[in-house]
mmCIF entry with sequence, helices, sheets and N, C-alpha, C, O atoms, coordinates in Angstrom:
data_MODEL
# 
_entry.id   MODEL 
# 
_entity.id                         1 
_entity.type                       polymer 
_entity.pdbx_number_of_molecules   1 
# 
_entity_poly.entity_id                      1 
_entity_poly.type                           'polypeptide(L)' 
_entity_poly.nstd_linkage                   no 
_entity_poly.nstd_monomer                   no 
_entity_poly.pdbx_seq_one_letter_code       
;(UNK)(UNK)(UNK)(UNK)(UNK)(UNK)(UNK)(UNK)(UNK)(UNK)(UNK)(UNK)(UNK)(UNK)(UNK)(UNK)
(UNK)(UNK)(UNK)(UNK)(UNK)(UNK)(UNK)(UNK)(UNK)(UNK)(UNK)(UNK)(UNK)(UNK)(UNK)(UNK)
(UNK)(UNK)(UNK)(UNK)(UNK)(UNK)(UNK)(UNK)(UNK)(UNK)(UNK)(UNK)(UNK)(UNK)(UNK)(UNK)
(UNK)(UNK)(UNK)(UNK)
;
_entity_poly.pdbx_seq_one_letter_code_can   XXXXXXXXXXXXXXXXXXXXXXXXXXXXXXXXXXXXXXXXXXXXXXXXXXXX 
_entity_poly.pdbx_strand_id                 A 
# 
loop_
_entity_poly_seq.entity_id 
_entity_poly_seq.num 
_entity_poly_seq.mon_id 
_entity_poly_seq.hetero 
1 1  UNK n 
1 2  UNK n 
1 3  UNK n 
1 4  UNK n 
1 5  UNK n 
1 6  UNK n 
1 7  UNK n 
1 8  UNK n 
1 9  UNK n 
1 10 UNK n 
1 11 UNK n 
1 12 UNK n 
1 13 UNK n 
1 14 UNK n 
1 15 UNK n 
1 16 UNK n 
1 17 UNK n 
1 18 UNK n 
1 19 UNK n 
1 20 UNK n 
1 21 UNK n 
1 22 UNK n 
1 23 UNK n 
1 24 UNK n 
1 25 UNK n 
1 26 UNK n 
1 27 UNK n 
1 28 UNK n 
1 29 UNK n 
1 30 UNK n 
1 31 UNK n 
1 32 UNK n 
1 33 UNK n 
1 34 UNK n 
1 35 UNK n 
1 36 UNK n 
1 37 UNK n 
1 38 UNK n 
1 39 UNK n 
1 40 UNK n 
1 41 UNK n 
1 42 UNK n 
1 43 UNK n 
1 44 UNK n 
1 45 UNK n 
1 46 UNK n 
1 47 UNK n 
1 48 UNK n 
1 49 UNK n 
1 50 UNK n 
1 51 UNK n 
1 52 UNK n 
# 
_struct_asym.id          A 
_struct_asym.entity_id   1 
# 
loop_
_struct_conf.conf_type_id 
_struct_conf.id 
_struct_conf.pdbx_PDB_helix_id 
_struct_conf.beg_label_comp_id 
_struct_conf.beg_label_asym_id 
_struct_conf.beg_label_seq_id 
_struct_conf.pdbx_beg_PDB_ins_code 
_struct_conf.end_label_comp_id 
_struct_conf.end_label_asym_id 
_struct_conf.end_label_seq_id 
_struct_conf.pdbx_end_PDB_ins_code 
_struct_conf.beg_auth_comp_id 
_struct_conf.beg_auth_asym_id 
_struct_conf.beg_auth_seq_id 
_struct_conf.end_auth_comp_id 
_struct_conf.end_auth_asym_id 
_struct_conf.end_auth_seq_id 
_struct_conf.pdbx_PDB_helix_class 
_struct_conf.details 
_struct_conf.pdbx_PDB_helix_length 
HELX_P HELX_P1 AA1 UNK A 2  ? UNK A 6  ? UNK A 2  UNK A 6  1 ? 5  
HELX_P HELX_P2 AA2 UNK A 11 ? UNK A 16 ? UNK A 11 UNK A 16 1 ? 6  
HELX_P HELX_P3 AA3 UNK A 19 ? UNK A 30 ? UNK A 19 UNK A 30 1 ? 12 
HELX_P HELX_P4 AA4 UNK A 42 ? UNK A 49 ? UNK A 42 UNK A 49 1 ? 8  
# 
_struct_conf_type.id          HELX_P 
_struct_conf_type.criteria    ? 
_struct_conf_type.reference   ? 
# 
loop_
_atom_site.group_PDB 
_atom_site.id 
_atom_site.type_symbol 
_atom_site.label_atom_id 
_atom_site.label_alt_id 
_atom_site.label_comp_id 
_atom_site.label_asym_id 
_atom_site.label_entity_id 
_atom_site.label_seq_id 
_atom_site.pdbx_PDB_ins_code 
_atom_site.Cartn_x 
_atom_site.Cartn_y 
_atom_site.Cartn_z 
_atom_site.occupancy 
_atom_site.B_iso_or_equiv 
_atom_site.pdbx_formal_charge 
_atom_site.auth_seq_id 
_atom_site.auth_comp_id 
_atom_site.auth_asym_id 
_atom_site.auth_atom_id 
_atom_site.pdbx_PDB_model_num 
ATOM 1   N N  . UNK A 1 1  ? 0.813   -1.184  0.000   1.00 0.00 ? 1  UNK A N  1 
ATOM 2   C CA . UNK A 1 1  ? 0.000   0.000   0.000   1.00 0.00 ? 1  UNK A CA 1 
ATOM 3   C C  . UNK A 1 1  ? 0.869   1.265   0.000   1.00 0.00 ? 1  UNK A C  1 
ATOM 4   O O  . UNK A 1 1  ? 0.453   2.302   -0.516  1.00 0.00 ? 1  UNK A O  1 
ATOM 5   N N  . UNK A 1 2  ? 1.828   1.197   0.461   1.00 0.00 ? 2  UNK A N  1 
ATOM 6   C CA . UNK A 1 2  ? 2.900   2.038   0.558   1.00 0.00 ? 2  UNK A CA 1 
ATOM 7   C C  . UNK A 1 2  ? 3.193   2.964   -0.759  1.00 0.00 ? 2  UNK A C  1 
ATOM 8   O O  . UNK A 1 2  ? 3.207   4.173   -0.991  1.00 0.00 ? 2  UNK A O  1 
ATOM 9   N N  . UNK A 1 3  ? 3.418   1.781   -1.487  1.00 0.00 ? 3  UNK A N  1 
ATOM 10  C CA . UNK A 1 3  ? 3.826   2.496   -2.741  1.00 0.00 ? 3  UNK A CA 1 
ATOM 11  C C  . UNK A 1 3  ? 2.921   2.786   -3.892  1.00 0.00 ? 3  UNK A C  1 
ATOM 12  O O  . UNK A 1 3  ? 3.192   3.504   -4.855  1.00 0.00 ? 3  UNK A O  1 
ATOM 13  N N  . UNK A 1 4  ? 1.622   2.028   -3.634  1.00 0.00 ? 4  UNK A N  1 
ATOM 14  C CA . UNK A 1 4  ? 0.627   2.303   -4.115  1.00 0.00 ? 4  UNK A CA 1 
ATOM 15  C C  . UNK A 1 4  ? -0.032  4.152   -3.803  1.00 0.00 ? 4  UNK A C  1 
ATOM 16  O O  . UNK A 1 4  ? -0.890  4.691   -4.502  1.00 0.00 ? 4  UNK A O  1 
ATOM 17  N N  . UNK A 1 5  ? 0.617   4.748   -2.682  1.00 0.00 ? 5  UNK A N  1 
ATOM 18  C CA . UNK A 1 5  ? 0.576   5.616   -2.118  1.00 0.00 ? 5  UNK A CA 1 
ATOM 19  C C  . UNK A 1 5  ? 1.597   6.779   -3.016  1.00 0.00 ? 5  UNK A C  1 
ATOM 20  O O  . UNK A 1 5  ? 1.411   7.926   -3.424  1.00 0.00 ? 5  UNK A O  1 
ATOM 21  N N  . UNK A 1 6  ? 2.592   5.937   -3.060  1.00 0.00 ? 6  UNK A N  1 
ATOM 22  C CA . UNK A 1 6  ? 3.925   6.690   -3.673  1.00 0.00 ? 6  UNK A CA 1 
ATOM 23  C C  . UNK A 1 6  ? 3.129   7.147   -4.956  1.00 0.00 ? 6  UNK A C  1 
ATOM 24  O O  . UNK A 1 6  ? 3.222   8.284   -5.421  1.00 0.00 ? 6  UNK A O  1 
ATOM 25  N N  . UNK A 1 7  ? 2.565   6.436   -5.331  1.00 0.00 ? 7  UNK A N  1 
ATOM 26  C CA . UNK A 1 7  ? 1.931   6.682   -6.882  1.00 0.00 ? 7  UNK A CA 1 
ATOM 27  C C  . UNK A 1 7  ? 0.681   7.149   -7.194  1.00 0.00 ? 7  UNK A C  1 
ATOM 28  O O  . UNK A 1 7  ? 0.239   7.095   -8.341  1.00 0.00 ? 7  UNK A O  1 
ATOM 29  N N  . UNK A 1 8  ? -0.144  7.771   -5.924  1.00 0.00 ? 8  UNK A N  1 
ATOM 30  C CA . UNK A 1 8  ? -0.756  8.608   -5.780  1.00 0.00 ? 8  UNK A CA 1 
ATOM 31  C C  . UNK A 1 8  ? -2.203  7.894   -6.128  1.00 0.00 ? 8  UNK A C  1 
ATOM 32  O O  . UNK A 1 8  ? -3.092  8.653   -6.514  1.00 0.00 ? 8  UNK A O  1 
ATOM 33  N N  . UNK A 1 9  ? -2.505  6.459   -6.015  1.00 0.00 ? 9  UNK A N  1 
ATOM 34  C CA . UNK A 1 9  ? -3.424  5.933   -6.728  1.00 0.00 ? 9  UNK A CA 1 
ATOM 35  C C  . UNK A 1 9  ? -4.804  5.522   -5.741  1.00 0.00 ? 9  UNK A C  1 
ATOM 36  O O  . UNK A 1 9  ? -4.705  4.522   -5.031  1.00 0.00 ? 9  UNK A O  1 
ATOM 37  N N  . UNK A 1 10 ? -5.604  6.027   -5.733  1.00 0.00 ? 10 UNK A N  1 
ATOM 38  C CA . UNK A 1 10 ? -7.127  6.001   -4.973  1.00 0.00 ? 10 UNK A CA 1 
ATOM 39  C C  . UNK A 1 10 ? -7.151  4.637   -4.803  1.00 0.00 ? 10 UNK A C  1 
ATOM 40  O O  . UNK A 1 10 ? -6.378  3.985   -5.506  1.00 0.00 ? 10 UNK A O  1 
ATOM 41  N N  . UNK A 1 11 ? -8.122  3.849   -3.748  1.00 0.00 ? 11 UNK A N  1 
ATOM 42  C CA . UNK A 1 11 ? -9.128  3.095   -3.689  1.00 0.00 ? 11 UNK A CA 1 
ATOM 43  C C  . UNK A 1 11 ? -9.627  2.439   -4.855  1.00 0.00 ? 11 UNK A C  1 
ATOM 44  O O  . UNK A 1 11 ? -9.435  1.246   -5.090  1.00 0.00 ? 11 UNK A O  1 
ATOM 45  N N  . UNK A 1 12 ? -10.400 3.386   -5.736  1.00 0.00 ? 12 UNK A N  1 
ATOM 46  C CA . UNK A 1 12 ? -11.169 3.442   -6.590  1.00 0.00 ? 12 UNK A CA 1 
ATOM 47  C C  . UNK A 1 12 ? -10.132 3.182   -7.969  1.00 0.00 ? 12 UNK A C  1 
ATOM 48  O O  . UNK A 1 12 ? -10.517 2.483   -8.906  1.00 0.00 ? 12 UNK A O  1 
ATOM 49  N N  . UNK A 1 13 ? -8.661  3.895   -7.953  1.00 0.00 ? 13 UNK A N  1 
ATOM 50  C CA . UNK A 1 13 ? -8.238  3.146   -9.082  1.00 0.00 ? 13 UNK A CA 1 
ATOM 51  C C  . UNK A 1 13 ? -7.714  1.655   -8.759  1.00 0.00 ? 13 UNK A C  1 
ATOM 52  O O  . UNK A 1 13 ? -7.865  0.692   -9.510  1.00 0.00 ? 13 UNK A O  1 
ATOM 53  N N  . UNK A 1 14 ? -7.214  1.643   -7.786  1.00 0.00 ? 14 UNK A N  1 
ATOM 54  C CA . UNK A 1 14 ? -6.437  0.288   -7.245  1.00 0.00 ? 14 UNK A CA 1 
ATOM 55  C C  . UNK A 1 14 ? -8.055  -1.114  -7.928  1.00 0.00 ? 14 UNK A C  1 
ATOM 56  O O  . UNK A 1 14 ? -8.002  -2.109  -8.650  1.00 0.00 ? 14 UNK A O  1 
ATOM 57  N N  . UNK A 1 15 ? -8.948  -0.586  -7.375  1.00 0.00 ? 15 UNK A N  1 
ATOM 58  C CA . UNK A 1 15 ? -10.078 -1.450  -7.992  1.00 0.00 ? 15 UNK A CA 1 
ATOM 59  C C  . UNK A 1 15 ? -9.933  -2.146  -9.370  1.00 0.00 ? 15 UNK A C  1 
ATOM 60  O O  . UNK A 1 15 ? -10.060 -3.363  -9.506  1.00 0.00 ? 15 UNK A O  1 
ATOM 61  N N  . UNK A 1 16 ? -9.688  -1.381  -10.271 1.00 0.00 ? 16 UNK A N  1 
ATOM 62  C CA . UNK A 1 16 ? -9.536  -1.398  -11.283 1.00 0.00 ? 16 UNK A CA 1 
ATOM 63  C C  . UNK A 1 16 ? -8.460  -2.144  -11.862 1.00 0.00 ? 16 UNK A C  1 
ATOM 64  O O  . UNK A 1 16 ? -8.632  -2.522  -13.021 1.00 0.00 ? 16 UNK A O  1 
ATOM 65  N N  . UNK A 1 17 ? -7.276  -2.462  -11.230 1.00 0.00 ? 17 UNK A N  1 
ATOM 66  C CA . UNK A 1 17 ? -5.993  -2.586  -11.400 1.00 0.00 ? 17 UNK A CA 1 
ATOM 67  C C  . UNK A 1 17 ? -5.439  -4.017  -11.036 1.00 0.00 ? 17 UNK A C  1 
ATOM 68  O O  . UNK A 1 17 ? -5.837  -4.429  -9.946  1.00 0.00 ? 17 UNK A O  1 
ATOM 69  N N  . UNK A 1 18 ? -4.619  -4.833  -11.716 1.00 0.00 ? 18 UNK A N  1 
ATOM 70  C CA . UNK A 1 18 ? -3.851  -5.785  -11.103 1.00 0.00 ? 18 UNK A CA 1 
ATOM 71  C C  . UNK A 1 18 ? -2.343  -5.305  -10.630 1.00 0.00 ? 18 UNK A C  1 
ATOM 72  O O  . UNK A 1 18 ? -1.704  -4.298  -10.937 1.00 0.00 ? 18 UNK A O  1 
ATOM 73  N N  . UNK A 1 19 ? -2.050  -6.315  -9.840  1.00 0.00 ? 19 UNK A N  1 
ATOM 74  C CA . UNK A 1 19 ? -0.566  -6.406  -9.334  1.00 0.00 ? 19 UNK A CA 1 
ATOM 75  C C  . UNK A 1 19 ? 0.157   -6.033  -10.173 1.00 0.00 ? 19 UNK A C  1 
ATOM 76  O O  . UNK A 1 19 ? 0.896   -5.175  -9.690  1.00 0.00 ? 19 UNK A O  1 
ATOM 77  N N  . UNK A 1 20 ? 0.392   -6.232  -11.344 1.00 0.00 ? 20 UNK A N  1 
ATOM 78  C CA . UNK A 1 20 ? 0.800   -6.295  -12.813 1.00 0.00 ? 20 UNK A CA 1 
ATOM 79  C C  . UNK A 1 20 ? 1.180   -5.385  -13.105 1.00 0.00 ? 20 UNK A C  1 
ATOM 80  O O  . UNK A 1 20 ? 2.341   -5.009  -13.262 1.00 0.00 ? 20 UNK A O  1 
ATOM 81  N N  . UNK A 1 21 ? -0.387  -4.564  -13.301 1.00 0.00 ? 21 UNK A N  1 
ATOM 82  C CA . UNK A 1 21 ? -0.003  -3.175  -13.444 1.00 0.00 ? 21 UNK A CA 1 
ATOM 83  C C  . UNK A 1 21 ? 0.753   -1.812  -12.732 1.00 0.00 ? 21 UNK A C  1 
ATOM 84  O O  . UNK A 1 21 ? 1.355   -0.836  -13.179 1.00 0.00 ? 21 UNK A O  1 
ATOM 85  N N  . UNK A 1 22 ? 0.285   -2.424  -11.027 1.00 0.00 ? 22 UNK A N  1 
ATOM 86  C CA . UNK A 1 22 ? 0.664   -1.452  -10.440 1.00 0.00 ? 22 UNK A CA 1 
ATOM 87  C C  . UNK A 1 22 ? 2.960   -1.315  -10.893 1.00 0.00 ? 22 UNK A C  1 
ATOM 88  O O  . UNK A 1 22 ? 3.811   -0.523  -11.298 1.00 0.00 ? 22 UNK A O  1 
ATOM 89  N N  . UNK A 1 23 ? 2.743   -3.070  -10.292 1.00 0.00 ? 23 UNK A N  1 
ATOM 90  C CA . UNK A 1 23 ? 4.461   -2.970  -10.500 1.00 0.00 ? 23 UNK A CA 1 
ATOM 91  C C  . UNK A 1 23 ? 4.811   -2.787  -11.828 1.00 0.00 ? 23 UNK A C  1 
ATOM 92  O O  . UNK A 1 23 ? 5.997   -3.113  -11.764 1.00 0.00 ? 23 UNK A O  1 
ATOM 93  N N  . UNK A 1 24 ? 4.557   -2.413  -13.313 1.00 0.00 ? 24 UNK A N  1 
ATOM 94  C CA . UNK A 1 24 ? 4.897   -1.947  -13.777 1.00 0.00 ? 24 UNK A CA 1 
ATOM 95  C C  . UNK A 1 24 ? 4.983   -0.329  -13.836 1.00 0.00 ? 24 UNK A C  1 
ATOM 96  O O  . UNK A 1 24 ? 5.964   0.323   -14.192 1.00 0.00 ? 24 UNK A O  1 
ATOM 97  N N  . UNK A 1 25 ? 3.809   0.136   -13.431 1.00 0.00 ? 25 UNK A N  1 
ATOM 98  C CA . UNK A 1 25 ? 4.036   1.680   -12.807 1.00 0.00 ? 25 UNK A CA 1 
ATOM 99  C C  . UNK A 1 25 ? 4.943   2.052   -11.805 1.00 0.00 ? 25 UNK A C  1 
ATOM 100 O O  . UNK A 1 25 ? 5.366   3.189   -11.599 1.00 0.00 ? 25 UNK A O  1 
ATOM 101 N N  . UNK A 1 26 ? 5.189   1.132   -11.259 1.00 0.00 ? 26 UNK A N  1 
ATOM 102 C CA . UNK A 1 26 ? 6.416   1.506   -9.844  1.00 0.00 ? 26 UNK A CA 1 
ATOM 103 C C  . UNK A 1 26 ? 7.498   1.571   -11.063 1.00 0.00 ? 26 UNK A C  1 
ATOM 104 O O  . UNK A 1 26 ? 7.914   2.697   -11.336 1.00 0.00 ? 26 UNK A O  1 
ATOM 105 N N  . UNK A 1 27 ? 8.012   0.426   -11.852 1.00 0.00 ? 27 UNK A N  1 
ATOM 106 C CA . UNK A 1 27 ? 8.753   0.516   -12.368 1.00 0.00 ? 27 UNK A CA 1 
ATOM 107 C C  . UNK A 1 27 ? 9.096   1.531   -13.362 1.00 0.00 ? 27 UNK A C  1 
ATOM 108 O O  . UNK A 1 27 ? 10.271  1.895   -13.412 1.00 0.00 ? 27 UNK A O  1 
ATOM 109 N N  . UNK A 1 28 ? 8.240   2.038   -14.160 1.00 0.00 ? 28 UNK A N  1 
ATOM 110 C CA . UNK A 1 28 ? 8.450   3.067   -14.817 1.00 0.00 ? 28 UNK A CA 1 
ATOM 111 C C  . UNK A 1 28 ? 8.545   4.343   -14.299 1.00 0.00 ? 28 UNK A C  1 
ATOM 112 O O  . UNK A 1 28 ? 8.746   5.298   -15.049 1.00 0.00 ? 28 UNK A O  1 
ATOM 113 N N  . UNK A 1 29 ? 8.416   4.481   -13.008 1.00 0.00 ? 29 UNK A N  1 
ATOM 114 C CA . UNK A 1 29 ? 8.462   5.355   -12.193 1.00 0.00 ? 29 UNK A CA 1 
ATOM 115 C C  . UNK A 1 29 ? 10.158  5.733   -11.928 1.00 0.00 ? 29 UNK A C  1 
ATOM 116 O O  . UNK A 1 29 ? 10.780  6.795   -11.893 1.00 0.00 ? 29 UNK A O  1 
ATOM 117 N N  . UNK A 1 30 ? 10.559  4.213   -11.757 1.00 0.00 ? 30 UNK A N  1 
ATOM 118 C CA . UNK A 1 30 ? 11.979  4.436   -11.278 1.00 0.00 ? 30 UNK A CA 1 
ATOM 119 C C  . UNK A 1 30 ? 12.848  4.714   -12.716 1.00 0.00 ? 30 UNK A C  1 
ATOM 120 O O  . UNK A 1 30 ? 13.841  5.403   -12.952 1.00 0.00 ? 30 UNK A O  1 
ATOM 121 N N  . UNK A 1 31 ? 12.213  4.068   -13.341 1.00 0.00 ? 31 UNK A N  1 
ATOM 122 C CA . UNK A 1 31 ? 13.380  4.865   -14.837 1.00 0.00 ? 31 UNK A CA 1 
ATOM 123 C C  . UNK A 1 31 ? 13.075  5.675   -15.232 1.00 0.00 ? 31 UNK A C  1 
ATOM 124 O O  . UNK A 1 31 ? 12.774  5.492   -16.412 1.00 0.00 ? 31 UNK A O  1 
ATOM 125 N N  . UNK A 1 32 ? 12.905  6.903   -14.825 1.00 0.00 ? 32 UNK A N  1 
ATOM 126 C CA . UNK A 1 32 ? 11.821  8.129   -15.305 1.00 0.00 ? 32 UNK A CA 1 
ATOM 127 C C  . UNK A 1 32 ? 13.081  9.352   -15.649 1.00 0.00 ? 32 UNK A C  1 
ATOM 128 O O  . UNK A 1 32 ? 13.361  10.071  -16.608 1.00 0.00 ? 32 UNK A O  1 
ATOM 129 N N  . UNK A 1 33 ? 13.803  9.031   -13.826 1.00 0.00 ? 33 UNK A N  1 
ATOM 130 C CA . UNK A 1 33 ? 15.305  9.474   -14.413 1.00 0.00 ? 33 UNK A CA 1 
ATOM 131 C C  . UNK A 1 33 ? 16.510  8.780   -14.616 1.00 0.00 ? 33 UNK A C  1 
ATOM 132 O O  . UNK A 1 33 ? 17.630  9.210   -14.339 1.00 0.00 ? 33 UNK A O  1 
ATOM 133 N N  . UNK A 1 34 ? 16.273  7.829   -15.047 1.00 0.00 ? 34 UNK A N  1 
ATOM 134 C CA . UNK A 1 34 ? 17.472  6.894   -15.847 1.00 0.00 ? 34 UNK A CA 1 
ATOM 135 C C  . UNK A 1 34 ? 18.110  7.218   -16.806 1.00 0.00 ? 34 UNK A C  1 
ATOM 136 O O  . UNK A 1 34 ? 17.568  7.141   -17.908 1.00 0.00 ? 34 UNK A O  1 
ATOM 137 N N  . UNK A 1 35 ? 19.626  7.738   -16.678 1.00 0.00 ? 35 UNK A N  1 
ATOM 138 C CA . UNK A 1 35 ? 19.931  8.000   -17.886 1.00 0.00 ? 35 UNK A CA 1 
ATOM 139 C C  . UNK A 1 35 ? 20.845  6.750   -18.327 1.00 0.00 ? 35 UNK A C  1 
ATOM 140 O O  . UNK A 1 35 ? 21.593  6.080   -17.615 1.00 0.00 ? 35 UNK A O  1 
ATOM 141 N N  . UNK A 1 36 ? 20.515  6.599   -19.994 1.00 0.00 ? 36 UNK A N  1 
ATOM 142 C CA . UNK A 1 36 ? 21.095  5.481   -20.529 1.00 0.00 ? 36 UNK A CA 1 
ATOM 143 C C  . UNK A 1 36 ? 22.069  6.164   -21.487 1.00 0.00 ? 36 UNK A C  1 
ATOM 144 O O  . UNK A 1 36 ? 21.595  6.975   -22.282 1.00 0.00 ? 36 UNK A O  1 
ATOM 145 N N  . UNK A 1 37 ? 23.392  5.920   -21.495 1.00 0.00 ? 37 UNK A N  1 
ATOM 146 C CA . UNK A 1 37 ? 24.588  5.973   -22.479 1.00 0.00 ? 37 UNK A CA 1 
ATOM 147 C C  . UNK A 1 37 ? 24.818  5.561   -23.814 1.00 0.00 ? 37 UNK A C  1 
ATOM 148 O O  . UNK A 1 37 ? 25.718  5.782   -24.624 1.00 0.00 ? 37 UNK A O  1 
ATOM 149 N N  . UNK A 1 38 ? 23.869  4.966   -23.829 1.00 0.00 ? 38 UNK A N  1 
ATOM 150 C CA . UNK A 1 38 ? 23.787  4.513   -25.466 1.00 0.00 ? 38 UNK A CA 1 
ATOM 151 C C  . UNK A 1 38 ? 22.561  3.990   -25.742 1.00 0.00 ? 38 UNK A C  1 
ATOM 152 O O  . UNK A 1 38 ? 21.817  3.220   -25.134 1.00 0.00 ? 38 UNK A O  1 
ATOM 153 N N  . UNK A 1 39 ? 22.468  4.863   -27.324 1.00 0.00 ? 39 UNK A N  1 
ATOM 154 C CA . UNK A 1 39 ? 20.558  4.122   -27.943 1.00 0.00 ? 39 UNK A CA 1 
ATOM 155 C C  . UNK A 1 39 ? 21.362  3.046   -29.042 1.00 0.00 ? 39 UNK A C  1 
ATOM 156 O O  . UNK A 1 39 ? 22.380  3.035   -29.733 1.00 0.00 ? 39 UNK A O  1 
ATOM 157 N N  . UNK A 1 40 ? 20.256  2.203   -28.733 1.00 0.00 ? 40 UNK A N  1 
ATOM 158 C CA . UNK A 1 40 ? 20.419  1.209   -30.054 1.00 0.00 ? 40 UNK A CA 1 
ATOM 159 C C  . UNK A 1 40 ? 20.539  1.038   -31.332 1.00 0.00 ? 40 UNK A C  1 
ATOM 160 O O  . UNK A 1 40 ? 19.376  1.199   -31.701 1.00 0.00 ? 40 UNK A O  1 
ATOM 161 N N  . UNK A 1 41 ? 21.125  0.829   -32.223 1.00 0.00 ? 41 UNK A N  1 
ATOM 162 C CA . UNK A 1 41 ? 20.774  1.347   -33.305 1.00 0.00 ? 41 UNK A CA 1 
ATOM 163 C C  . UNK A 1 41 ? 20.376  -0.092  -34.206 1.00 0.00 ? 41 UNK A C  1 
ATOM 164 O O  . UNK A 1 41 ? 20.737  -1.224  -33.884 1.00 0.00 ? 41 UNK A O  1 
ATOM 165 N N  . UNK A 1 42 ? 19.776  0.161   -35.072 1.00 0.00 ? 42 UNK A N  1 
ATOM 166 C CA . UNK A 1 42 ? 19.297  -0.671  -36.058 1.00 0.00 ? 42 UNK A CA 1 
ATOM 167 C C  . UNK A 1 42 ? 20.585  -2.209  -35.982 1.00 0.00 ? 42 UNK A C  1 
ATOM 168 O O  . UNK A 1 42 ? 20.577  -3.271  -35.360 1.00 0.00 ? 42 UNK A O  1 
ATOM 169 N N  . UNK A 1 43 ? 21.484  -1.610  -36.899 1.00 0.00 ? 43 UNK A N  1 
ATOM 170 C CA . UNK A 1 43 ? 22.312  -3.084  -36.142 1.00 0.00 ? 43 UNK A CA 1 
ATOM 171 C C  . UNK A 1 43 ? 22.712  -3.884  -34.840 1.00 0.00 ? 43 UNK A C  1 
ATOM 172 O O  . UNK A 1 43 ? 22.779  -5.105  -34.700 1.00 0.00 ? 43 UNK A O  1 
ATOM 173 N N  . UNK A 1 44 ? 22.933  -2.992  -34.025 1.00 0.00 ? 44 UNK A N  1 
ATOM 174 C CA . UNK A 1 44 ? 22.689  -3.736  -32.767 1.00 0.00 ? 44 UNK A CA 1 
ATOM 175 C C  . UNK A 1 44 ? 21.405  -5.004  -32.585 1.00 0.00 ? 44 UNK A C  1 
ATOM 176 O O  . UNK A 1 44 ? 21.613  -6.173  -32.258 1.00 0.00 ? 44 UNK A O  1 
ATOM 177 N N  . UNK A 1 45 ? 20.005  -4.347  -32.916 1.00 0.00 ? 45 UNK A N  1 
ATOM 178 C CA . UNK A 1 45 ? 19.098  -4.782  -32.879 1.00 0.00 ? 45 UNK A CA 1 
ATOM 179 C C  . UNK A 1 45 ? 19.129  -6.079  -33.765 1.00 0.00 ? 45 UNK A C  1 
ATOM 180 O O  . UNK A 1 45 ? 18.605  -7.028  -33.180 1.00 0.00 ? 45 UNK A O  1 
ATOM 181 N N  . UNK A 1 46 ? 19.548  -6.339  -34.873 1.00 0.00 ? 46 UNK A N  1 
ATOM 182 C CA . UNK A 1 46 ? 19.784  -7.101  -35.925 1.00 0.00 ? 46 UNK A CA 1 
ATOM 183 C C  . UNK A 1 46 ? 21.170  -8.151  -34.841 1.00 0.00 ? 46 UNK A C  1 
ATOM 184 O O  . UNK A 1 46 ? 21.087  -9.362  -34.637 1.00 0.00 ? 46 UNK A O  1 
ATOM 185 N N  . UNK A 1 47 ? 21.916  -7.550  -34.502 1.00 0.00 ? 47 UNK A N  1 
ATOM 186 C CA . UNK A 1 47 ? 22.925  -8.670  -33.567 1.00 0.00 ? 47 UNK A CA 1 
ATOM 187 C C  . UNK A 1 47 ? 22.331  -9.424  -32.707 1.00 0.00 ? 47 UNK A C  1 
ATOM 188 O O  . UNK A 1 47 ? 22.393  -10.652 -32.670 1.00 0.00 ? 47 UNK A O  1 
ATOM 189 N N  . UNK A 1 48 ? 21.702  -8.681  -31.948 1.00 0.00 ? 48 UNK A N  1 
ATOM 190 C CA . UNK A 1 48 ? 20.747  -9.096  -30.902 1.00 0.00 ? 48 UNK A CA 1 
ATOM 191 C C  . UNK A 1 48 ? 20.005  -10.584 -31.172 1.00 0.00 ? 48 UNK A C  1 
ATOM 192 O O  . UNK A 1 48 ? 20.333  -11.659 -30.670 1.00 0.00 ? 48 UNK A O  1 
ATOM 193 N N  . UNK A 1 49 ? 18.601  -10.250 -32.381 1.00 0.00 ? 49 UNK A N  1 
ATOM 194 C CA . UNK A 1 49 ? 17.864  -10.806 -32.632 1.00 0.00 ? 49 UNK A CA 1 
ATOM 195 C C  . UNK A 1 49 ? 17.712  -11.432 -34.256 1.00 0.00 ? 49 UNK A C  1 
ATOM 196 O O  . UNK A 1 49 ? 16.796  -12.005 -34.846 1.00 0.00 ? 49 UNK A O  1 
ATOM 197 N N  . UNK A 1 50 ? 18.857  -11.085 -34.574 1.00 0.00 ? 50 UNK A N  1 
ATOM 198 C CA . UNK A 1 50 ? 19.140  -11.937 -36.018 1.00 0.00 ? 50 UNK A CA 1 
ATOM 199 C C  . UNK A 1 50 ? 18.556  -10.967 -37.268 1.00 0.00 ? 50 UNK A C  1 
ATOM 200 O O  . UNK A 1 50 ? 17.834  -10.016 -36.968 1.00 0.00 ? 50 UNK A O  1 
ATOM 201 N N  . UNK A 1 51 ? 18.703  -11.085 -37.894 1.00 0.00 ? 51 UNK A N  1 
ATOM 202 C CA . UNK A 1 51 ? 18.129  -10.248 -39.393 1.00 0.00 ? 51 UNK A CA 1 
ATOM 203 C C  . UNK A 1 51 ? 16.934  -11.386 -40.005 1.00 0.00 ? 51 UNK A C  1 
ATOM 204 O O  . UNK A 1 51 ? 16.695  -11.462 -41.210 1.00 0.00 ? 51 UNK A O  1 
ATOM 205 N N  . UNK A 1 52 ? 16.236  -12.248 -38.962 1.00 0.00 ? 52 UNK A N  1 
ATOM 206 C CA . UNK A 1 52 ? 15.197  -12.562 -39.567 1.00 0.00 ? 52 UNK A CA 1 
ATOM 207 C C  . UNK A 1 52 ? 14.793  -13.749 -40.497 1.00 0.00 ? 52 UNK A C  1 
ATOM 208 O O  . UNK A 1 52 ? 13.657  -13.803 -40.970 1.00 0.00 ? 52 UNK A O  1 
# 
């Protein structure tokens, strides 16, 4: 409930809501100021997951 608190979320939305969702909102919460050093670029993505 705590952090359900942190995230400012009513009664009435929590109703509405699974576990699921909430911890993905916590989570996007915490990378909100994440800074990342490098974007991906098209080949990376292709290393990653193959060209298909």
């Amino acid at each position: 409930m705590l952090r359900c608190a942190e995230l400012n979320l009513s009664d009435e939305a929590l109703a509405g809501m699974t576990m699921g969702m909430v911890y993905d909102m916590l989570t996007e919460k915490l990378n909100d100021n994440e800074q990342y050093p490098y974007k991906a670029t098209q080949e990376d993505i292709y290393a990653f997951f193959g060209r298909g």
